[in-house]
Structure formats: structure tokens, C-alpha cells
Phi, psi and omega in degrees: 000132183279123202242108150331113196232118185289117173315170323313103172285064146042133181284328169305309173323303162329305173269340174296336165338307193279334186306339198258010186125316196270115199207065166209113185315317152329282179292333195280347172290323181274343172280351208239340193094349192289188102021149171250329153311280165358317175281314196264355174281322186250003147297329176299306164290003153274349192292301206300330159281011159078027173264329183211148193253162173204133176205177173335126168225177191277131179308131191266146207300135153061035198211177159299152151248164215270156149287111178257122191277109223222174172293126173288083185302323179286014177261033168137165161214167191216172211226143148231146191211134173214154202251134145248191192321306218228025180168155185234145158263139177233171217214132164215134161194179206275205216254357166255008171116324193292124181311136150258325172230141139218112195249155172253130172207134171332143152198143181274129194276340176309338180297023201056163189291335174281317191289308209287281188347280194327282178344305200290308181308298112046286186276326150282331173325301197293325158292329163259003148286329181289334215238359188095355189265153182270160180239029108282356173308310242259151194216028145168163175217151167233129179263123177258154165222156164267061171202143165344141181246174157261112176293346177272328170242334169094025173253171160290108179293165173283098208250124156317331218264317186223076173301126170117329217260357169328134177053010199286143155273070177305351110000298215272313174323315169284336179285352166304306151300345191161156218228000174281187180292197186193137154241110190264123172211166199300175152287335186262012157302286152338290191297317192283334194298321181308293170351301193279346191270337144307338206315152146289077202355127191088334205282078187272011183228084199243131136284110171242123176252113163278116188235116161223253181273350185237186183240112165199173166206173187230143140243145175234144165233166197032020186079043184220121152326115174260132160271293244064170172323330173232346191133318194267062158272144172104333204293060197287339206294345183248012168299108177301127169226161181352284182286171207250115168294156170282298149267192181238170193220140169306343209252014174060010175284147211228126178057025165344172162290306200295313195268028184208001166209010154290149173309309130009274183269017155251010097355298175307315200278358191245333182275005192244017105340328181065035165289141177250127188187109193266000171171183175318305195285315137020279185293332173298318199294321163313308190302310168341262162004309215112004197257140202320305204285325198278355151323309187295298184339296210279285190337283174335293174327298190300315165308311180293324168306333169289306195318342194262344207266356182268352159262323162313331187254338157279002171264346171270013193017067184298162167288326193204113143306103207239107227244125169229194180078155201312322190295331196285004175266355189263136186293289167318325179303305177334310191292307198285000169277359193247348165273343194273329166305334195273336214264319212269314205298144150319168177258349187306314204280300181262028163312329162244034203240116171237127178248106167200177195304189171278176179221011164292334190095181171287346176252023183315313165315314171282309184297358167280335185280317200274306179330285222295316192307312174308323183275334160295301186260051120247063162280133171335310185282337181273310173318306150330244185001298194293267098072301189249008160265307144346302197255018168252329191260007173267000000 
């Protein structure tokens, strides 16, 4: 969202300005008020410090053309690397967002938190070497995990998802390997960032529910991430329902959402059924098929995920409910989490509520880990900074 910046503006203010879209010397003098020398004294030094680009943009009818000011992409990349149960996705792209790499590959996350870490590092090394880059190129990385983060310490809440990893600092693990910045945040956090940055115009209020072996979820409002008070906002997955778990969940809620609608426990409610169906992609590949019961299965699953997301979405009135993770490919789950929201939900509420799958795709998580990184380590103030150490050692 394009924002006003009450003068005096920072050559940092500035380029995140242009980062937000206001990518003319011009418009950035009407956002901000300053002076249009002023504007162009201090674009000249993000050009000459290798933060912005500037280049020909399309001529306007019966005018000059215009100049357009863009994110300098070749002055670094930055990593997102995210974990699931049984593979880590790692993500690499420059500094205006646009992807260089992205790859998937098995990892056992049981291997502990120290093994997998080295691994995740490893593996950008290895990404940035395929792309030409030094891992001094690189100037942040985001880490997703699939559990609760404690946002006050950068540790791991206790998850089935990541066995080991309870209270681990994960800060400190990365910091073995490298010293740039660094973010650990939930995945399903990640997923509303991409999301909302797909969004429709107007659309300021996004819900993203990640449903595969786990449950979570992210909300952003005003183009703003909420954590809560600790991290755990979004955590709907431990909410008591009806029905009798199969497995057990770490969060001591007896018939949690997660362990009686994950993907996970309805594989389980279908093998003790005497189904041979061993985990989510199973179940997609059935459902596919035609086949009844694991159809019925997912519906059952879904209806109960409305019923809980449907006292969450009339108190946050979202504009859109938004589904990524494995579960977002079944078509029945989909419906019956979206009919039982049209059915519970106020009409007040969905009178502006579009419930659909996600538009990230499967790398929605990273590409949510690289926005946030980027908007996290290029703040007005590290650029400033980044800025007056460059011009002391020169």
C-alpha cells in the first residue's frame, strides 16, 4: 500500500518508497513533500550506492519519457528456505523479489534441529553457487518451520511436526553458518504474506489457513502481519472438536482440529477403517479417483475446519479466506470448509468474503519468507546506516 512519508525523507525512506511502487523523482516529491532537488540529491546517492537503478519508462502522449526508478536487483539475493514433515523448499532471489532459483528436495526434519539447519544452509550455499552467486552476494535469509515461533526468542513452541525442536534458538543455529540477517517465522504466517501481496486490490483484510499434516494459520490486516503478543497468533490447530482423535498432538487439547482434520489423521481415520492409505498425497490421489469414502473423509474433515474458522472470520471480517498446503488441492475438503463459513458466518460478514484456494502455488511459503525478509532487512533505518558505513570507509 503507498503511503505518505511526512518530510524530512531518508534516502532509506525513499527507496523503500520506491520498493512500494512510487518509482518516479517526481511522485516521490508529492509523497513525501520534500523539495524536488531534495528528492533528486538523495536518489542520487542510493543510485551512487548501488541501492537503485533508474531507467527509460514509457513516454507519456505528447510528453517527455519519463524516468523510472527501480530496486537495484543485482546488489545481492536473499534465501528463503522452508521446512516441511519429510522436504525443505530453498528459494533464492534478488533484492527486487523476483525468484533465481527454487528447489525441493526430501529432508528428514527428525534429524534434529542442528543437522537440518547445517543442511538448510548447505543447500543455499549450493543455490548460490548454480546461479553465480558468492554467499557474500546474499544479505538475508527466512527461515519457515512448521510450528509455532515464539517471536520473543526465535525458539520453537512444542510441535509433532518438528520432534526435537522444543524451546531450540534457532537464531543461534543460523548464526553458526552466517551472520546475515535472519528470520524464523511460522509457515503459515509466510503463506498470508504471499498471499495478501496476490490479493485483489482493496482486498486488506486476508485470512490464510494452511491445512497438509499440520493446521495453522496467518492473518494480515491493513497490509500488516499480526503475530500476537508472543508469535502465536493464527495457532487455530489446537481448537477442541467433536470428534475423537486417532493420533496424538503435542498441544495436550484432547480431539484438537489438527489431530481429527489433518491431513495426517484422516489417513489414519481411513486406515483403521482398514484403508491402505498412508498420508495426504494418498488421499489426494484417491479423492481424485472417485473414490467415496476418502471423499466423504475430506468433506467430514472440512466441515469441521469451518465450523472452527467460522467464529474466527465473523470476528475478524476478513475480505478473503484463503487456503494453501496440501489439503488446498482437494476439491471436497474445499467446499465443505467454504460452505459451512457461508452457512455459520453473518451475512454482514459474507457479504464481502471470497473463500478460495491460494495463487501462490507450492512456493507460496518461500515467496512469503523472501518479501518479509526484504521488508524486514531494507528498513529506512538499515539503509541509512548501510549508507553511512559505505561512505566512512570510503
Amino acid at each position: 500500500m503507498k503511503q505518505r512519508v511526512d518530510a524530512p525523507a531518508s534516502p532509506g525512506a525513499i527507496f523503500n518508497l520506491v520498493r512500494q511502487g512510487i518509482d518516479t523523482r517526481g511522485a516521490i516529491a508529492r509523497a513525501t513533500g520534500l523539495a524536488a532537488s531534495t528528492v533528486s540529491q538523495r536518489v542520487e546517492t542510493l543510485l551512487q550506492e548501488g541501492f537503485l537503478e533508474e531507467r527509460s519508462g514509457a513516454a507519456p502522449t505528447g510528453g517527455r519519457r519519463a524516468r523510472e526508478l527501480r530496486v537495484r536487483g543485482d546488489a545481492g539475493v536473499v534465501a528463503a528456505a522452508t521446512l516441511g514433515a519429510n522436504h525443505a523448499r530453498v528459494l533464492l532471489a534478488n533484492l527486487s523479489g523476483v525468484p533465481l532459483s527454487d528447489a525441493e528436495a526430501a529432508l528428514d526434519v527428525a534429524a534434529g534441529p542442528e543437522a537440518v539447519v547445517a543442511e538448510v544452509w548447505t543447500r543455499i550455499r549450493d543455490a548460490l553457487t548454480a546461479v553465480g552467486k558468492a554467499p557474500d552476494d546474499l544479505r538475508g535469509i527466512a527461515l519457515g518451520l512448521p510450528a509455532p515461533v515464539d517471536s520473543r526468542t526465535g525458539s520453537v513452541a512444542s510441535s509433532v511436526q518438528l520432534p526435537g525442536w522444543d524451546l531450540v534458538a534457532v537464531y543461534e543455529l543460523l548464526g553458526a553458518h552466517t551472520q546475515v540477517p535472519a528470520l524464523v517465522e511460522n509457515d503459515a504466517n509466510l503463506l498470508a504474506v504471499a498471499e495478501a501481496s496476490l490479493a485483489d486490490r482493496g482486498a486488506q483484510h486476508l485470512l490464510a489457513v494452511k491445512i497438509g499434516s499440520r493446521i495453522g494459520s496467518g492473518f494480515i490486516s491493513g497490509g500488516t502481519l499480526h503475530q500476537g503478543a508472543s508469535g502465536a497468533a493464527g495457532e487455530i490447530s489446537h481448537t477442541p472438536t467433536s470428534l475423537t482423535s486417532l493420533i496424538p498432538c503435542s498441544c495436550g487439547t484432547e480431539n484438537c482440529l489438527e489431530s481429527v482434520a489433518s491431513g495426517s489423521a484422516i489417513a489414519a481415520r481411513l486406515r483403521a477403517e482398514g484403508r491402505d492409505v498412508r498420508g495426504t498425497a494418498d488421499l489426494l490421489e484417491l479423492a481424485s479417483a472417485g473414490d467415496y469414502e476418502v471423499i466423504s473423509a475430506l468433506r467430514d474433515a472440512g466441515r469441521l475446519v469451518g465450523e472452527v474458522l467460522a467464529e474466527i472470520v465473523n470476528f475478524l471480517n476478513p475480505h478473503a479466506v484463503v487456503f494453501g498446503g496440501a489439503l488446498s488441492a482437494a476439491a471436497p475438503f474445499v467446499a465443505a470448509v467454504r460452505g459451512t463459513l457461508f452457512q455459520r458466518c453473518l451475512p454482514v460478514v459474507t457479504a464481502v468474503l471470497d473463500v478460495r484456494v491460494g495463487r501462490a502455488g507450492r512456493s507460496a511459503e518461500a515467496l512469503g519468507g523472501v518479501k518479509l525478509v526484504l521488508e524486514r532487512t531494507f528498513t529506512p533505518e538499515a539503509v541509512d546506516q548501510a549508507i553511512a558505513r559505505r561512505r566512512s570507509r570510503a
